[in-house]
C-alpha positions as CSV (number, residue, x, y, z in Angstrom):
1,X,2.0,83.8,2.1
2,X,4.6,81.6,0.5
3,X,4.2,78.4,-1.6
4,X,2.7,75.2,0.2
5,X,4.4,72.3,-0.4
6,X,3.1,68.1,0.2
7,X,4.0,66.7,3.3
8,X,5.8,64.1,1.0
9,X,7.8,66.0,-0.7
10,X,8.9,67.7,2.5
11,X,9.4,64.1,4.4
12,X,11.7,63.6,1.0
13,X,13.4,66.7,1.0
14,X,14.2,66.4,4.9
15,X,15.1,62.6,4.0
16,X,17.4,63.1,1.4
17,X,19.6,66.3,3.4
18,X,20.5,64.1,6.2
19,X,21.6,61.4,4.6
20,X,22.5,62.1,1.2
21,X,25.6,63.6,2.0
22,X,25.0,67.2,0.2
23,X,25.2,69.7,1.9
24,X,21.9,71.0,2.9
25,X,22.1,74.4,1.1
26,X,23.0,71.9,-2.2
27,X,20.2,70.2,-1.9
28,X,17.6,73.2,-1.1
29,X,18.9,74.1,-4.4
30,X,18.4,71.2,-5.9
31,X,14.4,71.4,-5.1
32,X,14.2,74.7,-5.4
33,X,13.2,75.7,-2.4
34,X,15.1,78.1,-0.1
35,X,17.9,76.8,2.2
36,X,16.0,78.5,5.3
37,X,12.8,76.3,4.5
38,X,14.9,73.1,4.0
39,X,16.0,74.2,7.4
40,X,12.7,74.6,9.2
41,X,11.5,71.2,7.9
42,X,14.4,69.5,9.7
43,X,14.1,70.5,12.7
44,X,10.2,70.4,12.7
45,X,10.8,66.4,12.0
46,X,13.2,66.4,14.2
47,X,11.1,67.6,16.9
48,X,8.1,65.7,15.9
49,X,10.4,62.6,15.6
50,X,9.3,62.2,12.0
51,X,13.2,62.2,10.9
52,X,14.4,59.3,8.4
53,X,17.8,59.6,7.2
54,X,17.9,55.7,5.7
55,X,18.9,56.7,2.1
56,X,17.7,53.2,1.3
57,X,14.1,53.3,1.8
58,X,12.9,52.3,-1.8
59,X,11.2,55.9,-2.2
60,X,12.4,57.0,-5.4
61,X,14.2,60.6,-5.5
62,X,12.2,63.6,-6.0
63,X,12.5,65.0,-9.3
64,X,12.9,68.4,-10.3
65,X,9.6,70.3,-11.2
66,X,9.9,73.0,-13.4
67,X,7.4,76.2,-13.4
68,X,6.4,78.3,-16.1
């Protein structure tokens, strides 16, 4: 089984590839999480009609989290 990630940070990470302007594979990256997942989670919001691509919702940006 893979790593389980917060619905928030999900909701973020879907947020910020449709409407950051990054490519999606960028910002998978970015999060470190694999383009594939990044993926998945957009079109699971976008079937559940849980997408929000305002860039401008006063939710700060995810930061990167290291692991040791």
């Amino acid at each position: 089984m893979g790593r389980v990630y917060k619905a928030e940070f999900r909701h973020e990470a879907v947020r910020l590839a449709l409407s950051s302007g990054l490519s999606r594979e960028r910002i998978a990256q970015d999060l470190s999480i694999g383009s594939s997942t990044l993926k998945k989670w957009i079109r699971d919001a976008q079937q559940h009609d849980t997408v929000v691509a305002d860039a401008t919702d006063g939710n700060p940006p995810i930061k990167r989290v290291a692991f040791e």
